[in-house]
PQR file of N, CA, C, O and H, with PARSE charges and radii, in Angstrom:
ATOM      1  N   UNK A   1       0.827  -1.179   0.000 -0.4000 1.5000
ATOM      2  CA  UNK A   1       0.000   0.000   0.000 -0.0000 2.0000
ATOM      3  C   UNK A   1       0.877   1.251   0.000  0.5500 1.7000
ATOM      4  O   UNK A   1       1.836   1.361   0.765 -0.5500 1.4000
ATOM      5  N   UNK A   2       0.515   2.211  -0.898 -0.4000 1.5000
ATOM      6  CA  UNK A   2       1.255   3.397  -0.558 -0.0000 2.0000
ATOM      7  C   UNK A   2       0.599   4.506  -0.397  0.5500 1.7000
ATOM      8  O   UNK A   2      -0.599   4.257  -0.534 -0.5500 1.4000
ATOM      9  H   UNK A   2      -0.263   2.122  -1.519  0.4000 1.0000
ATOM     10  N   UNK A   3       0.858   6.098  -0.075 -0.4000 1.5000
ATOM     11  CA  UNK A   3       0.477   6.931   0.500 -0.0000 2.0000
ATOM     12  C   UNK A   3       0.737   7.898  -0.798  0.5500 1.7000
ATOM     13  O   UNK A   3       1.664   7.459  -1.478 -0.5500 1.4000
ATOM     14  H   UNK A   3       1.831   6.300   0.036  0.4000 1.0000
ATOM     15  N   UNK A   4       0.133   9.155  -1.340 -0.4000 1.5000
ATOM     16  CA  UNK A   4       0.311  10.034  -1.914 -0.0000 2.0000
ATOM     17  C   UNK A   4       0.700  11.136  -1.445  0.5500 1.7000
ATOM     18  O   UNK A   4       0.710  11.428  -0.249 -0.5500 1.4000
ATOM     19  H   UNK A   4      -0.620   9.513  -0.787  0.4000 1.0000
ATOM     20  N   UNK A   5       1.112  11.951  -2.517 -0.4000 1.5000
ATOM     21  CA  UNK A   5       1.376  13.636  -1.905 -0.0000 2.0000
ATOM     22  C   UNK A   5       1.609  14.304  -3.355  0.5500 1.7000
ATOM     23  O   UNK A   5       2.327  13.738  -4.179 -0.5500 1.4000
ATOM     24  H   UNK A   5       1.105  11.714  -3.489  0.4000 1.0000
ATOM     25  N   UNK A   6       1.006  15.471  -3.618 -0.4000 1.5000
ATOM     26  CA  UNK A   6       1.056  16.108  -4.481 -0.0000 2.0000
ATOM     27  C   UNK A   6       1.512  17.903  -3.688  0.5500 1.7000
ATOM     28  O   UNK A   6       0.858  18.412  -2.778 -0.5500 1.4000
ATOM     29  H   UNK A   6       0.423  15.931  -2.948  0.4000 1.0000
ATOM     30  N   UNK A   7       2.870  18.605  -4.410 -0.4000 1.5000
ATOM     31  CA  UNK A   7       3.467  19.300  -4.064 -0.0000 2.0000
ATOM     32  C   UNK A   7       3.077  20.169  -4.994  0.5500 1.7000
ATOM     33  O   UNK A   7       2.824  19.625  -6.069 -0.5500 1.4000
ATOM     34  H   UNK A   7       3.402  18.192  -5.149  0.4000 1.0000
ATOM     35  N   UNK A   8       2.910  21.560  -4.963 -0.4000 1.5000
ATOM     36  CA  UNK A   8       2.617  22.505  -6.347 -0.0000 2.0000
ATOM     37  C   UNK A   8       4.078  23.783  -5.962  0.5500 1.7000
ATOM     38  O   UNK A   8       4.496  24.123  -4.855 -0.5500 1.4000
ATOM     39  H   UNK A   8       3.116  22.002  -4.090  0.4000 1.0000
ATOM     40  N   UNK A   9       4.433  24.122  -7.012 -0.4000 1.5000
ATOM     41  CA  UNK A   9       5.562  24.684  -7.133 -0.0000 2.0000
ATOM     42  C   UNK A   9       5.423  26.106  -8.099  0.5500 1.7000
ATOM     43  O   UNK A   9       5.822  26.117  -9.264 -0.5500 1.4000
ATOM     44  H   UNK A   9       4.094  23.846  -7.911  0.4000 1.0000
ATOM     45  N   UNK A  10       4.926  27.054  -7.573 -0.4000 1.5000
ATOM     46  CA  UNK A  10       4.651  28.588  -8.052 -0.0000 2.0000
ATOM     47  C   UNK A  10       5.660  29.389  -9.210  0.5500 1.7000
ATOM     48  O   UNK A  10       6.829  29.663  -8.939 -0.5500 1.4000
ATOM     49  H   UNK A  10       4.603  27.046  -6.627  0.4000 1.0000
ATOM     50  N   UNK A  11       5.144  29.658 -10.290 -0.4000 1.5000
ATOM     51  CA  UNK A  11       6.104  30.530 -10.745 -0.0000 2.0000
ATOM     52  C   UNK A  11       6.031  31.790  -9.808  0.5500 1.7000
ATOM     53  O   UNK A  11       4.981  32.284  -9.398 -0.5500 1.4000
ATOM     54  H   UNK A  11       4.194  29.436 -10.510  0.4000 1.0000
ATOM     55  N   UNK A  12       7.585  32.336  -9.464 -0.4000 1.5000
ATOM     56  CA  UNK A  12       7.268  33.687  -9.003 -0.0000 2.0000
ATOM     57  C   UNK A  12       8.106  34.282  -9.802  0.5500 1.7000
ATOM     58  O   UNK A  12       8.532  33.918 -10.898 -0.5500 1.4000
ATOM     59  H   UNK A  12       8.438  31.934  -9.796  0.4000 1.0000
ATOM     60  N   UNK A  13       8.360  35.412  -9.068 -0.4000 1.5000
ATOM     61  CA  UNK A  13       8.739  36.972  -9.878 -0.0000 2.0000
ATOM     62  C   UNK A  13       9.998  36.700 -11.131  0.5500 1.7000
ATOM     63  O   UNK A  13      10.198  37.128 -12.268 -0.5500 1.4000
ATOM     64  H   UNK A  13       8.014  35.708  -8.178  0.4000 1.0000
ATOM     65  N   UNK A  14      10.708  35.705 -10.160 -0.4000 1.5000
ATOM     66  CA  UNK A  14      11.923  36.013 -10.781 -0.0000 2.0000
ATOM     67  C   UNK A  14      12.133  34.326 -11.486  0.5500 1.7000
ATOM     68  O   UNK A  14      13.219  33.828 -11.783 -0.5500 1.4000
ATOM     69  H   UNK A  14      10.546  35.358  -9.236  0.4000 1.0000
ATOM     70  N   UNK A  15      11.093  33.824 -11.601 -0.4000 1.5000
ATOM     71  CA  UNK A  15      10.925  32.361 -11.968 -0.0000 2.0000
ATOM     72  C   UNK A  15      10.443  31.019 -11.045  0.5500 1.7000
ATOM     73  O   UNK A  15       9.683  31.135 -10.083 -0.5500 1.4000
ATOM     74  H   UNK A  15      10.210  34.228 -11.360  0.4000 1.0000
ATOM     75  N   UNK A  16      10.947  29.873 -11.448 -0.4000 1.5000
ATOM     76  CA  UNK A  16      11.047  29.122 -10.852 -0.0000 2.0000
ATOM     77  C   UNK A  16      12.025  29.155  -9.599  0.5500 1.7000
ATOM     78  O   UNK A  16      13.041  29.779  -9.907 -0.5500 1.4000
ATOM     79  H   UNK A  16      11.564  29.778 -12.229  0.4000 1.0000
ATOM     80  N   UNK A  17      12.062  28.645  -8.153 -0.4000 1.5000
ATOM     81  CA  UNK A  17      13.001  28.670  -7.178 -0.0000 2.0000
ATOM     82  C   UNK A  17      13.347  27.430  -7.185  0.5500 1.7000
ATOM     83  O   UNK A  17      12.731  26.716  -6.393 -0.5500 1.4000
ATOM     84  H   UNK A  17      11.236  28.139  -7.903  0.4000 1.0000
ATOM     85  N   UNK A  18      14.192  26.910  -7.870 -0.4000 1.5000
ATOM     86  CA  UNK A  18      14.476  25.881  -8.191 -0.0000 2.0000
ATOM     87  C   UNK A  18      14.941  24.908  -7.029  0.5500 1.7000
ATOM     88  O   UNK A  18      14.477  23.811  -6.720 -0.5500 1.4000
ATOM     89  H   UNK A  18      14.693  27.489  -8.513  0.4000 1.0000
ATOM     90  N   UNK A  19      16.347  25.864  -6.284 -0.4000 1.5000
ATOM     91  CA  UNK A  19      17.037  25.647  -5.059 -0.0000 2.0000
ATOM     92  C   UNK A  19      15.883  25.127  -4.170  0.5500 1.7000
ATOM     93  O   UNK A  19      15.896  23.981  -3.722 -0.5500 1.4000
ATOM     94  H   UNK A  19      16.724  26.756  -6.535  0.4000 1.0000
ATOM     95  N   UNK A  20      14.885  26.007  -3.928 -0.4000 1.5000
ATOM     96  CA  UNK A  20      14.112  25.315  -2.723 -0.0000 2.0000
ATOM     97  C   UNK A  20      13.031  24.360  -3.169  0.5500 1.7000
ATOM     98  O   UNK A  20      12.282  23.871  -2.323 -0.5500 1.4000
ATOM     99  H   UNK A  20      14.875  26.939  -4.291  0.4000 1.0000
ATOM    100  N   UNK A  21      12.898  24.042  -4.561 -0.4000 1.5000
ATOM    101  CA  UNK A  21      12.393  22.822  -4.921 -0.0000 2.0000
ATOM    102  C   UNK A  21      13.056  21.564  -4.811  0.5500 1.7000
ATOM    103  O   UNK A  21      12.371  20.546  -4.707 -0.5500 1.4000
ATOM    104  H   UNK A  21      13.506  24.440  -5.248  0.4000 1.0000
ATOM    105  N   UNK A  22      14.673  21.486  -4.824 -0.4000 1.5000
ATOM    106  CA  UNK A  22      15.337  20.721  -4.605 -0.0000 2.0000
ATOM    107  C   UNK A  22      15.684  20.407  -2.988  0.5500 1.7000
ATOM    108  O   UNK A  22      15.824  19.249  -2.595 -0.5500 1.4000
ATOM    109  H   UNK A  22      15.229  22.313  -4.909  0.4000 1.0000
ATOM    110  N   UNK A  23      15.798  21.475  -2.166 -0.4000 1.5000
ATOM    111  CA  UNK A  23      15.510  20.962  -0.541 -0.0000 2.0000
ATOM    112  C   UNK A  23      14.319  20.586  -0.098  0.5500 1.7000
ATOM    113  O   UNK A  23      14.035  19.590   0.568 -0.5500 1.4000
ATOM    114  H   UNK A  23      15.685  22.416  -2.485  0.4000 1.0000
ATOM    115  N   UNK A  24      13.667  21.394  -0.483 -0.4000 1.5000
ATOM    116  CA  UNK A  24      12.143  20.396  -0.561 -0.0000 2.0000
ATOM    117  C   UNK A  24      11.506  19.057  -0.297  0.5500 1.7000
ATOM    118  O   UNK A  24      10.868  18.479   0.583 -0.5500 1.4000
ATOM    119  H   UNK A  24      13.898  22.203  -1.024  0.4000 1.0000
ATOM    120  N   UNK A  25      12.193  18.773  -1.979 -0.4000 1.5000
ATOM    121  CA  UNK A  25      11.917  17.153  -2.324 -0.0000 2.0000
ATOM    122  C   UNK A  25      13.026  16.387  -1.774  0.5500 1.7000
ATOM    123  O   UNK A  25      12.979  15.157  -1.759 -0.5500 1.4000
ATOM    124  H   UNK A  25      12.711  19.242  -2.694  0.4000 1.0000
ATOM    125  N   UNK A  26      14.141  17.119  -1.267 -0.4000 1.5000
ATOM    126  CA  UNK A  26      15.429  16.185  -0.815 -0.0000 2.0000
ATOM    127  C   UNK A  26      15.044  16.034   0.928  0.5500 1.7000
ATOM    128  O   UNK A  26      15.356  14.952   1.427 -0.5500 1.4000
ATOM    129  H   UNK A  26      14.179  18.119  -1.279  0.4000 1.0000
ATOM    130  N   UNK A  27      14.589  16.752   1.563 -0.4000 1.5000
ATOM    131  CA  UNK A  27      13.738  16.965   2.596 -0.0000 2.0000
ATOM    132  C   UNK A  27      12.871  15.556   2.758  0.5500 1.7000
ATOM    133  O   UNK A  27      13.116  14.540   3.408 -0.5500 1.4000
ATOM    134  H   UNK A  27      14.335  17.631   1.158  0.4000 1.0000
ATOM    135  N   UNK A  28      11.764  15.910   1.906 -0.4000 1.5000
ATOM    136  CA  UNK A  28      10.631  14.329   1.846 -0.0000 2.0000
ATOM    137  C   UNK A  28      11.198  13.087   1.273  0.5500 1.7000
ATOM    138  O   UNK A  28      10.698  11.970   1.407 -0.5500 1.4000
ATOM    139  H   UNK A  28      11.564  16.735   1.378  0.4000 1.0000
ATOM    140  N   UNK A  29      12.572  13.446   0.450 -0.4000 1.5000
ATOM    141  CA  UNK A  29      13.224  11.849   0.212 -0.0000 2.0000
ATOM    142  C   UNK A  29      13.604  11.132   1.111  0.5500 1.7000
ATOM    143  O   UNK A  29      13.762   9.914   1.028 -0.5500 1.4000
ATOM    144  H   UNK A  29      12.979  14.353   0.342  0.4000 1.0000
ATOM    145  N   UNK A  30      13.829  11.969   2.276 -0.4000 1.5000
ATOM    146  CA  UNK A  30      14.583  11.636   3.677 -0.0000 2.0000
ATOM    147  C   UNK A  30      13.271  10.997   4.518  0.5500 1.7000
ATOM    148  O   UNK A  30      13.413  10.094   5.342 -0.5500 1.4000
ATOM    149  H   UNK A  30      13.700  12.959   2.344  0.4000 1.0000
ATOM    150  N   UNK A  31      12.468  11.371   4.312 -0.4000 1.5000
ATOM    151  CA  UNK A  31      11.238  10.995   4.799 -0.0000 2.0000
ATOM    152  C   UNK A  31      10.781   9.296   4.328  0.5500 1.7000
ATOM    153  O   UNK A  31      10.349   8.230   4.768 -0.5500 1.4000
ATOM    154  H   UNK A  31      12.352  12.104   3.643  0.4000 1.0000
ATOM    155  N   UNK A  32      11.205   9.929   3.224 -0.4000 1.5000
ATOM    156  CA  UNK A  32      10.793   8.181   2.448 -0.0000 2.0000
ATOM    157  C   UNK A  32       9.833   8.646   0.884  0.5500 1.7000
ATOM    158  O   UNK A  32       9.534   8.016  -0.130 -0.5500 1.4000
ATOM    159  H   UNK A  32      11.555  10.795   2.867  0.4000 1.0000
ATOM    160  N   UNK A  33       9.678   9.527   1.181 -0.4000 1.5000
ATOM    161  CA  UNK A  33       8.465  10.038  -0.566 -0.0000 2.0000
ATOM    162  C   UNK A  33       9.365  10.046  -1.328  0.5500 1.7000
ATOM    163  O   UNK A  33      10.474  10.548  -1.143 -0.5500 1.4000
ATOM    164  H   UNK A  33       9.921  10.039   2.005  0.4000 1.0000
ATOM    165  N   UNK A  34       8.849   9.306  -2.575 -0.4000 1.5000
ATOM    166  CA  UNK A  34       9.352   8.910  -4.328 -0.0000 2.0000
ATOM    167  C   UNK A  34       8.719  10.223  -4.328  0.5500 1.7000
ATOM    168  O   UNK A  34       7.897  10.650  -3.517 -0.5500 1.4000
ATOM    169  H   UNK A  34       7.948   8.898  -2.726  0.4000 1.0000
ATOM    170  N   UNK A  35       9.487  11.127  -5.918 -0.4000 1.5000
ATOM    171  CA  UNK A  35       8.794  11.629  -7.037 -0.0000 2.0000
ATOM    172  C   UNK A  35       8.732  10.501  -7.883  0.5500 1.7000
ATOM    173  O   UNK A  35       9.710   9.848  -8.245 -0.5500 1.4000
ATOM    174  H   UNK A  35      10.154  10.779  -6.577  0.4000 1.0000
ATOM    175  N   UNK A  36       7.277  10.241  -8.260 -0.4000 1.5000
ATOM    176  CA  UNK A  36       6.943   9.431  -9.213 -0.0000 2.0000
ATOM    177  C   UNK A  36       6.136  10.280 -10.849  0.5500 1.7000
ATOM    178  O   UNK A  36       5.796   9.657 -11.855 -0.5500 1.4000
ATOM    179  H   UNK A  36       6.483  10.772  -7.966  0.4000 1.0000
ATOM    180  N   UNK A  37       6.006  11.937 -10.617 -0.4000 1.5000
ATOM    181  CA  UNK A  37       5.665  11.947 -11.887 -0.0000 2.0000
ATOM    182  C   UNK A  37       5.735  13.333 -11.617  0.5500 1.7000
ATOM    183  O   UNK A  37       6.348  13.633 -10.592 -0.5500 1.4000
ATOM    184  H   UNK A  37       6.282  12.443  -9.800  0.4000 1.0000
ATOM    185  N   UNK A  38       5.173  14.403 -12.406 -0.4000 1.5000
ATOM    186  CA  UNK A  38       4.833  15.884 -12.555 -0.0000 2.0000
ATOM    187  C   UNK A  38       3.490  16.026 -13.408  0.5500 1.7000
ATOM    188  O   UNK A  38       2.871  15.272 -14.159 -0.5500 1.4000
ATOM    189  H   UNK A  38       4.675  14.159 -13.239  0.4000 1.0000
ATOM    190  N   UNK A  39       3.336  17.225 -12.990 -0.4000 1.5000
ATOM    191  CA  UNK A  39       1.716  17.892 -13.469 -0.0000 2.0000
ATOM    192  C   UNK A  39       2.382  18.713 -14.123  0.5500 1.7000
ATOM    193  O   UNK A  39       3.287  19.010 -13.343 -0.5500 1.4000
ATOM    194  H   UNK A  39       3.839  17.837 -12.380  0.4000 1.0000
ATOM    195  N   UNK A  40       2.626  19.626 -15.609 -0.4000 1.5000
ATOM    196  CA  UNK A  40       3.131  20.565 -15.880 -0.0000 2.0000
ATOM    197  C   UNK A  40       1.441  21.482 -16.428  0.5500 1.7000
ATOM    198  O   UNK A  40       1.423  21.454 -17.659 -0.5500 1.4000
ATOM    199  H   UNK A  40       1.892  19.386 -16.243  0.4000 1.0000
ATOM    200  N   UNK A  41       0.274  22.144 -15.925 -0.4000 1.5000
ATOM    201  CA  UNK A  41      -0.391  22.712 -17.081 -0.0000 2.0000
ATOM    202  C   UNK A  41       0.205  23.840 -17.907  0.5500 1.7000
ATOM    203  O   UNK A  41       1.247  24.385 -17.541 -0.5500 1.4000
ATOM    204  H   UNK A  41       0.290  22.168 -14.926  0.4000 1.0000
ATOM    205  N   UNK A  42      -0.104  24.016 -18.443 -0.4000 1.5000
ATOM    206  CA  UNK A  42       0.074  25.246 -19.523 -0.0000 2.0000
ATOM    207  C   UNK A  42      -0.741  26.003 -19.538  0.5500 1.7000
ATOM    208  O   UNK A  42      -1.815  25.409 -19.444 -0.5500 1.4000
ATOM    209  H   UNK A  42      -0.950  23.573 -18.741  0.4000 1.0000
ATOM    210  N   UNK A  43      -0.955  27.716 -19.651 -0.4000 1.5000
ATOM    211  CA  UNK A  43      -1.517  28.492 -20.498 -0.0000 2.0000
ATOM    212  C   UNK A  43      -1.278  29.266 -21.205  0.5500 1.7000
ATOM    213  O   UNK A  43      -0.105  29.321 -21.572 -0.5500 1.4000
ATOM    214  H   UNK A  43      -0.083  28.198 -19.727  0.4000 1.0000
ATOM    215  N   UNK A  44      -2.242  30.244 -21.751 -0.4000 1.5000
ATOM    216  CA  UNK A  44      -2.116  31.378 -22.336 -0.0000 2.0000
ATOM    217  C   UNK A  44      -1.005  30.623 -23.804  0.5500 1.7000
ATOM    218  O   UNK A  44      -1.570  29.678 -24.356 -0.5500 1.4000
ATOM    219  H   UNK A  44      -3.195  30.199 -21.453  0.4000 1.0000
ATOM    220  N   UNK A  45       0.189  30.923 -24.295 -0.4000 1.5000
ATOM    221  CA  UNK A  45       1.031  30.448 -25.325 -0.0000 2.0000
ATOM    222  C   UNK A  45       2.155  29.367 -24.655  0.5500 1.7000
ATOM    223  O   UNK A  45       3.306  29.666 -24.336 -0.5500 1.4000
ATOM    224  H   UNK A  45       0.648  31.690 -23.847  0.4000 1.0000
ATOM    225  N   UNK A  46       1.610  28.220 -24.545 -0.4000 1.5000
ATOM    226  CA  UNK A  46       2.314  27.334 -23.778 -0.0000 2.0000
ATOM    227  C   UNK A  46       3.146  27.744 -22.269  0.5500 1.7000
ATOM    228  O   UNK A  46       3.710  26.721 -21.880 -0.5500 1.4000
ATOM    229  H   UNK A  46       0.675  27.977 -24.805  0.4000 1.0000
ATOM    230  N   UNK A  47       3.401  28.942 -21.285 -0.4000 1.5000
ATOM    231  CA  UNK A  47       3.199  28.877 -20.780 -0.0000 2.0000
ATOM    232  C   UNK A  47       2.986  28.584 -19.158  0.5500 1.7000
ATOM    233  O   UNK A  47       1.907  28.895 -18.653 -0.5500 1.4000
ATOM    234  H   UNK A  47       2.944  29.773 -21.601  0.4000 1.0000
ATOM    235  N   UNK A  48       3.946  28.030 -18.416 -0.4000 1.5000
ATOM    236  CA  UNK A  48       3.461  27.578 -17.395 -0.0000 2.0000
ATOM    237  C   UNK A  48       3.623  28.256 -15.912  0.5500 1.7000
ATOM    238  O   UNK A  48       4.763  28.668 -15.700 -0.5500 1.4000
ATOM    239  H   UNK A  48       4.822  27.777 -18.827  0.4000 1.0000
ATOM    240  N   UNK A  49       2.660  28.448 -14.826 -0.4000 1.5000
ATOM    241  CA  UNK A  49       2.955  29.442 -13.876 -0.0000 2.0000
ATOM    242  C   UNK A  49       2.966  28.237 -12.970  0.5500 1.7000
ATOM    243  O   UNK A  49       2.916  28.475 -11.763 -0.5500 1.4000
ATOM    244  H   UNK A  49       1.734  28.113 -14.999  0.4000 1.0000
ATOM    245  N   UNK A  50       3.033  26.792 -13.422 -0.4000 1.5000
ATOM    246  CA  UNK A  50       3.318  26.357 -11.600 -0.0000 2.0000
ATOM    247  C   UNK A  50       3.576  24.631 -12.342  0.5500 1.7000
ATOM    248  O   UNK A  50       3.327  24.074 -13.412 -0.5500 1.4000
ATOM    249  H   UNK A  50       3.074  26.598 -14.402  0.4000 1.0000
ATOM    250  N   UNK A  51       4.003  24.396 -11.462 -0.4000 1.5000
ATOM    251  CA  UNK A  51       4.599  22.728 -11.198 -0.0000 2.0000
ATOM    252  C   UNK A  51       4.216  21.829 -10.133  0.5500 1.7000
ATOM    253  O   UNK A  51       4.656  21.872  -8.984 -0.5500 1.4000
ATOM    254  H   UNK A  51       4.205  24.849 -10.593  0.4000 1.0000
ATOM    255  N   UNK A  52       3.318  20.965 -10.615 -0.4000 1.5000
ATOM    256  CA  UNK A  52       2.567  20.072  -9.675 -0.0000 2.0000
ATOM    257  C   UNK A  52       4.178  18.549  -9.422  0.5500 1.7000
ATOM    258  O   UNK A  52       4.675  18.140 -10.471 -0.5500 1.4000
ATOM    259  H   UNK A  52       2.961  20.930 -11.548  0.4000 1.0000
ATOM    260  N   UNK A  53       4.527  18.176  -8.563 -0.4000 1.5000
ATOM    261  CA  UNK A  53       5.456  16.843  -8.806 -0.0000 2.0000
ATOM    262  C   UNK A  53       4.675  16.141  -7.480  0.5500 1.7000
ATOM    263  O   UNK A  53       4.699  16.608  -6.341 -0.5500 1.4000
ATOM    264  H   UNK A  53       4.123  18.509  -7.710  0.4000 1.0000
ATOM    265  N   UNK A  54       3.789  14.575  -8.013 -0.4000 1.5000
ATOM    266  CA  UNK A  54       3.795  13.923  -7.862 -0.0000 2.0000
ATOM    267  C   UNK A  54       4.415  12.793  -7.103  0.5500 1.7000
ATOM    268  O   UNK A  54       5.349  12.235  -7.678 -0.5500 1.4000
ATOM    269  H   UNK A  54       3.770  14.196  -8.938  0.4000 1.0000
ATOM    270  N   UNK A  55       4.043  12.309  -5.811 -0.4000 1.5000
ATOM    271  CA  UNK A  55       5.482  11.534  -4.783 -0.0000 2.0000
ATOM    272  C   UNK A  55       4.229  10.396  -4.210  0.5500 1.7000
ATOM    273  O   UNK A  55       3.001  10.488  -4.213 -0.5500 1.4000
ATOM    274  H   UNK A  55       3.285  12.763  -5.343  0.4000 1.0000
ATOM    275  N   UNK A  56       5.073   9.416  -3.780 -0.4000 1.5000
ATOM    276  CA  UNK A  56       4.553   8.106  -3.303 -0.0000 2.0000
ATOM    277  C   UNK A  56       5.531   7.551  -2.196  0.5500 1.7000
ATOM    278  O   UNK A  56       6.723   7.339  -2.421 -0.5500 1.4000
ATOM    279  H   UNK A  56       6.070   9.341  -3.777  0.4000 1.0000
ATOM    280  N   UNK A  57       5.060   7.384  -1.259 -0.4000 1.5000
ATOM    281  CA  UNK A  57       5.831   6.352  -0.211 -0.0000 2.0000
ATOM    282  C   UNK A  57       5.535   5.003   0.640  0.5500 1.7000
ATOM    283  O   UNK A  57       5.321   5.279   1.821 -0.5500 1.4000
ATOM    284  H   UNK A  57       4.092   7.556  -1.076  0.4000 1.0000
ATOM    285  N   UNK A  58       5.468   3.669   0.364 -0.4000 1.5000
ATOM    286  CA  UNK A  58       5.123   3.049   1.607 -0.0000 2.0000
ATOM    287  C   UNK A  58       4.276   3.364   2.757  0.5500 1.7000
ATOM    288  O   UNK A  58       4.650   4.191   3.589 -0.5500 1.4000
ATOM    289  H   UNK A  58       5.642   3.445  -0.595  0.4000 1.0000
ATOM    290  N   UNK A  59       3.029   2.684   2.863 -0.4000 1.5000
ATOM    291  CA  UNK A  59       2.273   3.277   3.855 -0.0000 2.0000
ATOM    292  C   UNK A  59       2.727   2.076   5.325  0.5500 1.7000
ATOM    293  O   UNK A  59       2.666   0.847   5.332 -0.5500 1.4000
ATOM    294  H   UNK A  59       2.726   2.013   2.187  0.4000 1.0000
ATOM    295  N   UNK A  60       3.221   3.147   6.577 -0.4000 1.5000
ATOM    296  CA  UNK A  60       3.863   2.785   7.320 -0.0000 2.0000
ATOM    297  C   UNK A  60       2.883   1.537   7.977  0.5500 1.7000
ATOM    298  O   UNK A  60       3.301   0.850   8.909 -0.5500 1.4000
ATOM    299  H   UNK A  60       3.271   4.146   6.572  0.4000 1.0000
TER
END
C-alpha cells in the first residue's frame, strides 16, 4: 500500500526557485516520498505558472 502527496511549485517573480524545490523534495526523500511523476499545465502560449510533482511512499 502506498500513501500520496502532491506538491505545487509557483512561478514567481523572478521564476522558478528551483534551489528550494530541490531541498524540498530532498527533505521528503529523507522521509521516504518517491517523485513518481509531474503535473506541468500550460496556459495562455504554452506557458506555465506552476509545477505540480507527484510523490509516493510506503504506507507505514
Amino acid at each position: 500500500m502506498f500513501e500520496h502527496k502532491v506538491l505545487k511549485f509557483t512561478y514567481g517573480w523572478k521564476g522558478f526557485d528551483y534551489v528550494a524545490m530541490e531541498r524540498e523534495l530532498s527533505e521528503l526523500g529523507a522521509q521516504g516520498w518517491e517523485a513518481v511523476g509531474t503535473i506541468v499545465p500550460s496556459v495562455g502560449a504554452g506557458q506555465s505558472i506552476e509545477i505540480g510533482v507527484i510523490l509516493k511512499r510506503t504506507r507505514s
